[in-house]
VEXVEX-61462 format. One record per residue (C-alpha): residue number from 1; x, y, z. Coordinates in Angstrom, 3 decimals, always signed. Layout:
+-----+----------+----------+----------+
| seq |       xx |       yy |       zz |
+-----+----------+----------+----------+
| NUM |        X |        Y |        Z |
...
+-----+----------+----------+----------+
This chain:
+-----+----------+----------+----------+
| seq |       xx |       yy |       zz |
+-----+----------+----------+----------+
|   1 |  -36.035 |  -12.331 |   +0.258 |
|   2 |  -35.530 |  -16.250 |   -0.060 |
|   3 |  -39.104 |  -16.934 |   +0.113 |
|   4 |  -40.099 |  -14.212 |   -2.419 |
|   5 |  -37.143 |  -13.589 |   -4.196 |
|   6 |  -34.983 |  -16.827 |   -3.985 |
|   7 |  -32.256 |  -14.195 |   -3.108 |
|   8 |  -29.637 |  -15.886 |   -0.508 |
|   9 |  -27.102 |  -13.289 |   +1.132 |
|  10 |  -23.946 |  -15.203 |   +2.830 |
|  11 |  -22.703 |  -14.608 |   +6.089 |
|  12 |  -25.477 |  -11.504 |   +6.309 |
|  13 |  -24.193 |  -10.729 |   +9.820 |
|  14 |  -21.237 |   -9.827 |   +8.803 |
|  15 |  -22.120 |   -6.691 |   +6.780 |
|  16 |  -21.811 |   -3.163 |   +8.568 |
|  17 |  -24.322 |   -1.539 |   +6.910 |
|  18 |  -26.962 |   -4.033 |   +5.860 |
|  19 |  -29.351 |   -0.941 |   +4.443 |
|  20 |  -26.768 |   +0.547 |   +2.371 |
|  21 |  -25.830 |   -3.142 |   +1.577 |
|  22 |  -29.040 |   -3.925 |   +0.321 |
|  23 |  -29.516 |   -0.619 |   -1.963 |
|  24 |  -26.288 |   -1.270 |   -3.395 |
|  25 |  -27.342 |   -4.209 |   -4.770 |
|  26 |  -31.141 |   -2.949 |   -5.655 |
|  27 |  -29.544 |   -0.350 |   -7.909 |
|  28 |  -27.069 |   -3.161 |   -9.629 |
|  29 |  -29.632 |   -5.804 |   -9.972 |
|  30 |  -31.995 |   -3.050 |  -11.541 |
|  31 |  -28.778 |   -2.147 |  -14.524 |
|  32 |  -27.782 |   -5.705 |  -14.627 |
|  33 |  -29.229 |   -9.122 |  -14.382 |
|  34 |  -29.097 |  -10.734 |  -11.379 |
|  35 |  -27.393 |  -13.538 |  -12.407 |
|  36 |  -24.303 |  -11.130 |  -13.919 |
|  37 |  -23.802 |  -11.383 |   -9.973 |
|  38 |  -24.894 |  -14.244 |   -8.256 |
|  39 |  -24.568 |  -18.370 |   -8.296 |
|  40 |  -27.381 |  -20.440 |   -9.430 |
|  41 |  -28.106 |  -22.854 |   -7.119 |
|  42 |  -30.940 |  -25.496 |   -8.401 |
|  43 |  -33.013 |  -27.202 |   -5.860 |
|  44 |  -34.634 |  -30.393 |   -6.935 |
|  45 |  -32.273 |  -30.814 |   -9.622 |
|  46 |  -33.630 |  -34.953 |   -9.913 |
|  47 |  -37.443 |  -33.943 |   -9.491 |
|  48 |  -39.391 |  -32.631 |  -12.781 |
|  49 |  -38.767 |  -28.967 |  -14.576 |
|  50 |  -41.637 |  -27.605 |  -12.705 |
|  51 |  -40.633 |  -28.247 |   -9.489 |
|  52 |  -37.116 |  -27.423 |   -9.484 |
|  53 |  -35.843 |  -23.758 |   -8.011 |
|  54 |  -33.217 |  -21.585 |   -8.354 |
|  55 |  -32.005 |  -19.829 |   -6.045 |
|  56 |  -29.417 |  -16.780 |   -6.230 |
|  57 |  -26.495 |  -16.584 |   -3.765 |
|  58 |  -25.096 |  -13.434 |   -3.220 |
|  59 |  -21.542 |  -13.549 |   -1.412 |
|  60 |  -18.152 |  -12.127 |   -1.322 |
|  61 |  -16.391 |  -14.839 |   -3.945 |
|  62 |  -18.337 |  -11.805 |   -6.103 |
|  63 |  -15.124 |   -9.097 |   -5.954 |
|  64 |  -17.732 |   -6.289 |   -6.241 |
|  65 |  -19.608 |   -7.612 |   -2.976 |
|  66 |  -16.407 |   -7.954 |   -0.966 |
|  67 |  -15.108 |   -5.017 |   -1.826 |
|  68 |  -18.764 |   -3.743 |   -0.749 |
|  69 |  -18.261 |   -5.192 |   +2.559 |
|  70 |  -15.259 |   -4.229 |   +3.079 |
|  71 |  -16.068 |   -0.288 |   +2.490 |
|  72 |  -18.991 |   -0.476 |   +4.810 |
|  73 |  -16.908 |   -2.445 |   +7.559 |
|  74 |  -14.348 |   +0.709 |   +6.918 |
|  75 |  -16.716 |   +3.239 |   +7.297 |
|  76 |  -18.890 |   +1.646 |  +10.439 |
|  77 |  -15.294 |   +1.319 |  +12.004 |
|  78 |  -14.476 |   +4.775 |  +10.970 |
|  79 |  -17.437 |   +5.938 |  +12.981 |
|  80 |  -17.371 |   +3.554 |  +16.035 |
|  81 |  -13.553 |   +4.755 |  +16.694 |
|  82 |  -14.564 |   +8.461 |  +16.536 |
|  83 |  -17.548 |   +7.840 |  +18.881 |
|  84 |  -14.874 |   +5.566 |  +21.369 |
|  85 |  -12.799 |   +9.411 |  +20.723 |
|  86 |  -15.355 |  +11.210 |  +22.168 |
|  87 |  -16.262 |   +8.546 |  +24.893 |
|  88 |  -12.396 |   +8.373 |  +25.972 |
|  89 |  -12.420 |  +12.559 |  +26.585 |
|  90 |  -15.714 |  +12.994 |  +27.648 |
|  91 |  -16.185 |  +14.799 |  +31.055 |
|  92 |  -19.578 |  +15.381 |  +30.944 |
|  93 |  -20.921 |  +11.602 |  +31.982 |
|  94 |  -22.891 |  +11.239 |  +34.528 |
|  95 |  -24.457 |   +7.935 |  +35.955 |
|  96 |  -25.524 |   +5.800 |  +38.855 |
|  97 |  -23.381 |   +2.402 |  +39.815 |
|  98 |  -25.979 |   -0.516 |  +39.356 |
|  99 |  -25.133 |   -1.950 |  +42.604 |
| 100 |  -24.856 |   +0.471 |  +45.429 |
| 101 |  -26.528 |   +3.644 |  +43.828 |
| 102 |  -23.665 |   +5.788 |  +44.493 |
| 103 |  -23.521 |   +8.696 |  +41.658 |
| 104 |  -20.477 |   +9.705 |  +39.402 |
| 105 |  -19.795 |  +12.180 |  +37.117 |
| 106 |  -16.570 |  +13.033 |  +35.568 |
| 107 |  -15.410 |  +10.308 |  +32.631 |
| 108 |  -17.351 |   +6.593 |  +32.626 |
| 109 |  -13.760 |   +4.846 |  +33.530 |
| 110 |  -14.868 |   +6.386 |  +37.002 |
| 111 |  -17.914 |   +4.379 |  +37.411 |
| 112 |  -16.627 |   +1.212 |  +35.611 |
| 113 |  -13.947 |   +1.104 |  +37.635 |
| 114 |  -15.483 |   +1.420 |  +40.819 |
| 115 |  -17.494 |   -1.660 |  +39.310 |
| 116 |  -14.596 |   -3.739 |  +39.087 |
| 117 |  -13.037 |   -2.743 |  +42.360 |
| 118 |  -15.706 |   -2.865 |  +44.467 |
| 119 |  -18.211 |   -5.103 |  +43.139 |
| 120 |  -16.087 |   -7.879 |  +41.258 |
| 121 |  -18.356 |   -6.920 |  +38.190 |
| 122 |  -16.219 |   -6.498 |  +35.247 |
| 123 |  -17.194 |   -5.896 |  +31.746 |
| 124 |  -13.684 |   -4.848 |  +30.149 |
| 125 |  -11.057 |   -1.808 |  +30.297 |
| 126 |  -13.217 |   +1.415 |  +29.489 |
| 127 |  -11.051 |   +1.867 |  +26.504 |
| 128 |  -12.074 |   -1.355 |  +25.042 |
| 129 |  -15.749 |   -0.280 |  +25.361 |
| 130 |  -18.153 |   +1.877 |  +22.952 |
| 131 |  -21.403 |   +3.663 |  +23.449 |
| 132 |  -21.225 |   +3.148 |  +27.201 |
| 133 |  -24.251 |   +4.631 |  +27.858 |
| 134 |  -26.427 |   +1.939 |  +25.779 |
| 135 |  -24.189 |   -0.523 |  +27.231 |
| 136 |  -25.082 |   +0.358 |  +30.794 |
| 137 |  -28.755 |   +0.957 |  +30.083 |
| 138 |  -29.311 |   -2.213 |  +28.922 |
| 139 |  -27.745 |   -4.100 |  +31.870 |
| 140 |  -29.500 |   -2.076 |  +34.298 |
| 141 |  -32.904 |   -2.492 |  +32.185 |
| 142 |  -31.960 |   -6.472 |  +33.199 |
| 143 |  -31.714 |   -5.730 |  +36.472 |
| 144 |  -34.887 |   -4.052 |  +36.984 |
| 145 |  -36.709 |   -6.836 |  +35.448 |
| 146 |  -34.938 |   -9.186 |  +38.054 |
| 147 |  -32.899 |  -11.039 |  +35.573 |
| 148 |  -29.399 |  -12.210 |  +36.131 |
| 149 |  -27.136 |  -10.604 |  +33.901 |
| 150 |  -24.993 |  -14.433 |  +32.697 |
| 151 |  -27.304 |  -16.938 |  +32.545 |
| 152 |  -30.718 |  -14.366 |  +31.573 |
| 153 |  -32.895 |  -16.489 |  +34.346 |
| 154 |  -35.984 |  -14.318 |  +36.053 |
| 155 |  -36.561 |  -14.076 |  +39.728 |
| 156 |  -39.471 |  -13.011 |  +42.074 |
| 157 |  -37.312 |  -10.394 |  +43.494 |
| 158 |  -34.318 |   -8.581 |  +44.421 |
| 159 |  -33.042 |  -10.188 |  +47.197 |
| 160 |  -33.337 |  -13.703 |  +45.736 |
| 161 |  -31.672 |  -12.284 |  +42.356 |
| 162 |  -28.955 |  -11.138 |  +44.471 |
| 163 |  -28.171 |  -14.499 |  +45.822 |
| 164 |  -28.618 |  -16.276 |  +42.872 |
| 165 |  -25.527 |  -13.979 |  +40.953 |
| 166 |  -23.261 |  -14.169 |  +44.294 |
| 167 |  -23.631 |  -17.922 |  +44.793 |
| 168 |  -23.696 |  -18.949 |  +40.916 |
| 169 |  -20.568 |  -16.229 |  +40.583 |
| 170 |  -23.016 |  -15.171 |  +37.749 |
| 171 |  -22.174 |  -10.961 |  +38.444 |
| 172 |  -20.860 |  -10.755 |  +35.023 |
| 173 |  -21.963 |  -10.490 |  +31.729 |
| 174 |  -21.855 |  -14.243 |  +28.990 |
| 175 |  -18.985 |  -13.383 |  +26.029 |
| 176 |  -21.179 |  -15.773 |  +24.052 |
| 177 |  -24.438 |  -13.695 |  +24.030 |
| 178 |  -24.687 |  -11.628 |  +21.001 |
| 179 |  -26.356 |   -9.146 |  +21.944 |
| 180 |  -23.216 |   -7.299 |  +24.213 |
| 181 |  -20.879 |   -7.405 |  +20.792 |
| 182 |  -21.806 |   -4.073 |  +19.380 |
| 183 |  -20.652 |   -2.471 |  +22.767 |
| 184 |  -17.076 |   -3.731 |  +22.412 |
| 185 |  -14.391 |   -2.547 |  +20.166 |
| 186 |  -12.715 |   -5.980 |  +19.128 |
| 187 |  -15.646 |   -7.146 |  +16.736 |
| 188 |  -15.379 |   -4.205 |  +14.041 |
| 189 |  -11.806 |   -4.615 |  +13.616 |
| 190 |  -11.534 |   -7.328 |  +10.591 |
| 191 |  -13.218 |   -7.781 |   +8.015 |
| 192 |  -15.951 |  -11.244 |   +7.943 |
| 193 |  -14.278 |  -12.323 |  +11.651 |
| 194 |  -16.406 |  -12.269 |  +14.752 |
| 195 |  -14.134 |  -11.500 |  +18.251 |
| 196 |  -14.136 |  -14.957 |  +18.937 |
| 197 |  -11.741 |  -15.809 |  +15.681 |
| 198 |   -9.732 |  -12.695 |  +16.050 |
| 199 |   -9.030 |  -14.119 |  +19.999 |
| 200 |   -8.404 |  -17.871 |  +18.841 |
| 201 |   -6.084 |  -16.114 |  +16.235 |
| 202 |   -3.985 |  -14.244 |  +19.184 |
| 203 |   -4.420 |  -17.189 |  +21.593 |
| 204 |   -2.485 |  -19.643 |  +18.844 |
| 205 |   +0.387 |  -16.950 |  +18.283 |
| 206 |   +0.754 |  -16.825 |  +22.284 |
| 207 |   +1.038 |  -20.627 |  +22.105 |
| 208 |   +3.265 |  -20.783 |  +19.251 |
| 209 |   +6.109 |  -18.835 |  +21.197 |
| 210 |   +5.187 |  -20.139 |  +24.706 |
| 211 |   +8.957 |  -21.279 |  +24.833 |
| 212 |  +10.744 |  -17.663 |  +24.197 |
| 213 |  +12.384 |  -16.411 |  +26.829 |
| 214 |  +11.563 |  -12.911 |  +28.136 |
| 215 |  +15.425 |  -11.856 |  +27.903 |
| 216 |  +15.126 |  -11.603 |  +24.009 |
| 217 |  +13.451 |   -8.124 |  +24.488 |
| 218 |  +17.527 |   -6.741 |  +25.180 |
| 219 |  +19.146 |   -9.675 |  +23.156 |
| 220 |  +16.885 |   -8.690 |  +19.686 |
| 221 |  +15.977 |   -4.981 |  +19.773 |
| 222 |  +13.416 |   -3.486 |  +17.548 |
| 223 |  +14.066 |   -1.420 |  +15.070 |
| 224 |  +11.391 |   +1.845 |  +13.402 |
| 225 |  +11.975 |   +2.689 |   +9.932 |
| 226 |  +12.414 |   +6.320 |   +8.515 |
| 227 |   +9.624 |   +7.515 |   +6.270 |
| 228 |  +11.909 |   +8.457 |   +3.808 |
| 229 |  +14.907 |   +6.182 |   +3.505 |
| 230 |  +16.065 |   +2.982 |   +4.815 |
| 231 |  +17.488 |   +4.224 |   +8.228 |
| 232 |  +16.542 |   +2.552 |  +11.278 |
| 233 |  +16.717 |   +3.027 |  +14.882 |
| 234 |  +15.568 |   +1.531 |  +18.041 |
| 235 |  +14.108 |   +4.810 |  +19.975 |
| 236 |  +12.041 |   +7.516 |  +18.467 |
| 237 |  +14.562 |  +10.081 |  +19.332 |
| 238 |  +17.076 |   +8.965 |  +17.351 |
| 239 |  +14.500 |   +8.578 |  +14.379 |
| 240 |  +12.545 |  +11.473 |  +14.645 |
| 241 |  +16.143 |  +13.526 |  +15.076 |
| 242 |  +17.047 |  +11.676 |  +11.554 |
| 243 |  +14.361 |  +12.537 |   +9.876 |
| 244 |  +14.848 |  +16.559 |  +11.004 |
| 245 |  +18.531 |  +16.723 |  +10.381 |
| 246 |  +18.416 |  +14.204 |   +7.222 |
| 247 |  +15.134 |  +15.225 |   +5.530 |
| 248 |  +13.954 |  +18.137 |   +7.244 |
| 249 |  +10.961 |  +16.369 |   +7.951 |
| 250 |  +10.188 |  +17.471 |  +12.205 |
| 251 |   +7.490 |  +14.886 |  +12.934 |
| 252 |   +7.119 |  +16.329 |  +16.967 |
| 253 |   +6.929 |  +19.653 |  +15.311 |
| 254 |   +3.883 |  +18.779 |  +12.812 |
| 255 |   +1.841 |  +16.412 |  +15.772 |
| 256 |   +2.366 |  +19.562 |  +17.859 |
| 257 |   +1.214 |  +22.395 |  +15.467 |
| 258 |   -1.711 |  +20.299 |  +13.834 |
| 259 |   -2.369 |  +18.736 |  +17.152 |
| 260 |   -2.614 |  +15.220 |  +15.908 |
| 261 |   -4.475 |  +12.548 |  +18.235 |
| 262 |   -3.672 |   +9.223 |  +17.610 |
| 263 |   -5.955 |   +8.322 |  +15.011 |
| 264 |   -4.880 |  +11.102 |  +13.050 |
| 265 |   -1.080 |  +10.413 |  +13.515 |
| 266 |   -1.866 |   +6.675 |  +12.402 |
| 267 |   -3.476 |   +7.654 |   +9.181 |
| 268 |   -0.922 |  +10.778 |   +8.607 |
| 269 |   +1.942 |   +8.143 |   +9.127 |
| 270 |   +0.139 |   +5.343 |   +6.679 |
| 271 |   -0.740 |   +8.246 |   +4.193 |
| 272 |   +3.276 |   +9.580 |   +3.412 |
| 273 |   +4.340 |   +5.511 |   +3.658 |
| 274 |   +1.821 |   +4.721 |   +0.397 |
| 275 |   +3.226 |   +8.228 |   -1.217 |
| 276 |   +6.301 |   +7.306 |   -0.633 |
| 277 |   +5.870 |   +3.735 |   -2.066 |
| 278 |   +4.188 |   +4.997 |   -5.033 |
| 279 |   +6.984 |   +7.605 |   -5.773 |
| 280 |   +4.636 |  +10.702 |   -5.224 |
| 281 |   +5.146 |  +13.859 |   -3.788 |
| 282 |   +2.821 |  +14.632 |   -1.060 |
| 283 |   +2.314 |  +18.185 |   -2.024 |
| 284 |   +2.532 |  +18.418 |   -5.521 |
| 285 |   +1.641 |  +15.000 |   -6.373 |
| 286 |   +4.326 |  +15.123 |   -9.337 |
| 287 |   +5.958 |  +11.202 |   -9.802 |
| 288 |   +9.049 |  +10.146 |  -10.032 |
| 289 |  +10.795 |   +7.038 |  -11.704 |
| 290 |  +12.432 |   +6.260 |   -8.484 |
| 291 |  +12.773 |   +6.596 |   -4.870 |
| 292 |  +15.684 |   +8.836 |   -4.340 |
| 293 |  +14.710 |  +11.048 |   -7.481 |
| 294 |  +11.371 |  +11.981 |   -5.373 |
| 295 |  +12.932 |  +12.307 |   -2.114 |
| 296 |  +15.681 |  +14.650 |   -4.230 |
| 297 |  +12.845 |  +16.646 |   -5.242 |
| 298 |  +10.904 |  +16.930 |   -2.113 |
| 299 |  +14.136 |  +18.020 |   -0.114 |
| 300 |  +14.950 |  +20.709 |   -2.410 |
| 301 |  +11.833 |  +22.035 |   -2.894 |
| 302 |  +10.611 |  +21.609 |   +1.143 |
| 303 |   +7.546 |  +19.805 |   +0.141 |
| 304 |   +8.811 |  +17.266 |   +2.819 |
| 305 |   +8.360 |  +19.836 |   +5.523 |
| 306 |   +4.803 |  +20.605 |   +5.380 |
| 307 |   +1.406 |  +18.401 |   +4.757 |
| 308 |   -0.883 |  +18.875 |   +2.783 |
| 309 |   -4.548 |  +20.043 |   +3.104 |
| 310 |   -5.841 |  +18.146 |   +5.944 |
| 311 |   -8.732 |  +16.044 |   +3.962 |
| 312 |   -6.269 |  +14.222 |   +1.335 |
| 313 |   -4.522 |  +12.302 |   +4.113 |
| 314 |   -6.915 |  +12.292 |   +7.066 |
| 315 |   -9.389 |   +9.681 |   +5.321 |
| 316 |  -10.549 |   +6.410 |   +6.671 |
| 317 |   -8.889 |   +4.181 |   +4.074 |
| 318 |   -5.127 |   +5.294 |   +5.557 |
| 319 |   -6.239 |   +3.713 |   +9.284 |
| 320 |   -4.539 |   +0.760 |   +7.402 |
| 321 |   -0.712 |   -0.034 |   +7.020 |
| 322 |   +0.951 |   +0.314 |   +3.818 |
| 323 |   +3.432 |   -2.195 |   +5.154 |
| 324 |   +2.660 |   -4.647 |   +7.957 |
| 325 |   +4.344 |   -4.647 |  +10.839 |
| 326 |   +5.523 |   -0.959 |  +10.858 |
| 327 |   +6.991 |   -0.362 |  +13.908 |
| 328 |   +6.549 |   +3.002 |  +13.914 |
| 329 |   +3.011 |   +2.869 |  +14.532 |
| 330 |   +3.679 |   +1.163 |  +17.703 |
| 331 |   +5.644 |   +4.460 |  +18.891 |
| 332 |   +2.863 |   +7.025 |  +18.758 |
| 333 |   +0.866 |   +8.852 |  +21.037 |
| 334 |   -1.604 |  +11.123 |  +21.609 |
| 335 |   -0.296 |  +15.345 |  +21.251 |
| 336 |   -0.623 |  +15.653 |  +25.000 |
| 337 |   +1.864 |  +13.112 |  +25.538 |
| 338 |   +4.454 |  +15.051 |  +23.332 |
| 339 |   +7.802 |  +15.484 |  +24.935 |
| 340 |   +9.257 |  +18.879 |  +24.744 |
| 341 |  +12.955 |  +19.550 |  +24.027 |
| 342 |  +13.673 |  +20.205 |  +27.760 |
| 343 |  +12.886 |  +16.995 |  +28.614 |
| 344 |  +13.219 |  +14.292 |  +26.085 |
| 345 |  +14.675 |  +11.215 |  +27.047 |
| 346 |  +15.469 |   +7.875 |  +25.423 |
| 347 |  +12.345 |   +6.195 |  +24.602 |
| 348 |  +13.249 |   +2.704 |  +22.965 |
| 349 |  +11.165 |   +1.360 |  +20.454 |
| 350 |   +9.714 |   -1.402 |  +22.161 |
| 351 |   +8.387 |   +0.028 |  +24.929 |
| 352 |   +7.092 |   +3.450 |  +23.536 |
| 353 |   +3.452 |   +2.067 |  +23.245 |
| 354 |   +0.748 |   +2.460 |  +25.343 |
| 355 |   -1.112 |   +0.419 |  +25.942 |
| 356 |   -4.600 |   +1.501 |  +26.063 |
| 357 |   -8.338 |   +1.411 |  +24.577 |
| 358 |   -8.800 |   -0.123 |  +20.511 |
| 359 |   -5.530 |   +0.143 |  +20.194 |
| 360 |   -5.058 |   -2.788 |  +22.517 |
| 361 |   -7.696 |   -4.659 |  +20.478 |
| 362 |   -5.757 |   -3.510 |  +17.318 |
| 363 |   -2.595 |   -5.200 |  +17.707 |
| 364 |   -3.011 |   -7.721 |  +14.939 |
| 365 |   -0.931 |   -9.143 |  +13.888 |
| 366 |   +2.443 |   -7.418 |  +15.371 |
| 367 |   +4.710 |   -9.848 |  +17.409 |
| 368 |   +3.259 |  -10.989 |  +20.837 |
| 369 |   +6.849 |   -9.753 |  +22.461 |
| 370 |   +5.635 |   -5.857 |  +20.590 |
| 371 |   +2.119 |   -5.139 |  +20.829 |
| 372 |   +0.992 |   -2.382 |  +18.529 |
| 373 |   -1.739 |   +0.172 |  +19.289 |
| 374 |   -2.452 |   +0.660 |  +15.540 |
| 375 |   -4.178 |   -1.593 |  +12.952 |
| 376 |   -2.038 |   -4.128 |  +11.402 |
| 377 |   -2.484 |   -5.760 |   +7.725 |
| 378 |   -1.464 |   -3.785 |   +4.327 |
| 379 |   -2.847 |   -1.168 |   +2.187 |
| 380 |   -1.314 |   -0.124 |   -0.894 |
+-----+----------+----------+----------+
């Protein structure tokens, strides 16, 4: 495209979906000229009129092109977290450890485990990881060709490959090569940031409050916010019992029946924060000039009690925060984990999360002292 088209695309390996990327802008520059969309940049400005070139540069300063990007990077994360889903609760894998040739079957945490544990080799938690079974292929595809796994050299066999990774401590994959990204979770997360500035973005907010003190977890307690109103409290009990006795709103009761996951509860949780914000019933969808004239309405009429159909609120787009930092998204968990009556017990708010898979990845931009397992930023 530069050569024959003098078409320049910025930061290129940043978009999801280049294919979809690229017919987006086929159909656009075909209604519209191309320069309605890109900077003209003139090479040989000094030289005569016949030698001089433009050249187009297509890049997200363009608001149509970002927002472009930033619907494919929803969508290909949309898709990756599903497939990490169905990895996470999968019982059917089956595959050979690349060291020992022992077999397992069961989940892959098995294997990867066993990995780590008995052969120092450690790519990452299992929950962090996606499409294991590429992933796995492709370092045993190295292995059978005799190359070390770090630093990519060949050997003449085996044996000598073998000493080579345990005397260079080279049993382990290089962060820096490329080519292992799409098999981790971390680097479809933000938008036009590769893992490596999402990392150096956590490791500065771990520096900046190197000095706290770990006894400000009892001396500052953190508080979730009802969905509704202003109320706060510091364990989910006490909020989802508000919500019940206040609003009639039982969130265990609706994560049981619809058996949320996670995902589901994120974008469920997201979904009535932005309806709320915009003054909107849920159900009806009727507005409201204020705040405590919709929540009036929804109380009387029960539309607070019930969702509504399934595909208006479990869409991609609500994976993000209407507000940042919502606490409340750090207190969820999957429907198994649902305590009943019987046995509930005060969970505080800080330490409801688990921490485990993306979500671990996901926690953004939530204090260091509260790690979140959902995605952090706003959407409204």
């Amino acid at each position: 495209m530069i050569i024959e088209h003098k078409l320049v695309i910025a930061d290129v390996k940043l978009v999801a979906d280049f294919r979809s990327y690229i017919l987006h802008w086929k159909r656009r520059f075909a209604e519209q000229p191309i320069t309605d969309f890109c900077s003209v940049i003139r090479t040989n400005s000094k030289a005569p009129l016949e030698e001089q070139d433009n050249y187009f540069l297509l890049c997200d300063a363009l608001p149509e092109d970002r927002l472009l990007r930033e619907q494919l990077q929803q969508k290909k994360l949309r898709e990756i977290l599903e497939q990490q889903q169905r990895e996470r609760y999968d019982t059917s894998f089956h595959s050979v450890c690349m060291f020992c040739d022992q077999e397992f079957t069961g989940n892959r945490s098995v294997l990867l485990n066993h990995m780590a544990r008995e052969h120092a080799f450690n790519i990452g938690l299992p929950d962090n990881i996606v499409n294991c079974y590429e992933f796995l292929a492709v370092l045993q595809g190295k292995l059978d060709s005799l190359q070390c796994l770090y630093c990519e050299k060949v050997f003449r066999d085996k044996n000598t490959l073998k000493d080579h990774m345990r005397k260079k401590q080279h049993r382990r994959i290089n962060a820096k090569n490329k080519e292992y990204d799409k098999f981790y979770i971390i680097n479809y997360l933000e938008f036009g940031k590769s893992w490596e500035e999402v990392q150096s973005e956590d490791d500065r907010e771990l520096l900046d409050n190197l000095e706290e003190d770990w006894s400000d977890w009892e001396e500052h307690p953190v508080c979730a916010v009802c969905l509704f109103c202003e109320q706060q409290a510091d364990t989910t009990e006490k909020l989802y019992l508000h919500m019940q006795k206040s609003h009639g709103f039982h969130f265990p009761k609706i994560k049981s029946e619809h058996g949320l996951n996670f995902y589901q509860q994120v974008k469920l949780v997201n979904f009535i924060r932005r309806e709320i914000h915009h003054c909107r019933c849920y159900n009806c969808q009727e507005k409201f000039e204020s705040k405590g004239g919709l929540i009036g309405h929804m109380e009387e009429t029960k539309h607070i009690a019930f969702l509504p159909a399934r595909s208006t609120w479990d869409q991609p787009q609500y994976y993000f925060p209407t507000y940042e930092n919502d606490t409340l998204l750090c207190t969820l968990s999957d429907s198994e984990d649902v305590i009943t009556e019987d046995q509930s017990e005060e969970v505080p708010v800080k330490t409801a999360w688990r921490v485990e898979g993306a979500a671990t990845a996901m926690s953004g931009r939530c204090k260091p002292r509260f790690p979140s397992r959902a995605i952090t930023g706003t959407h409204v």
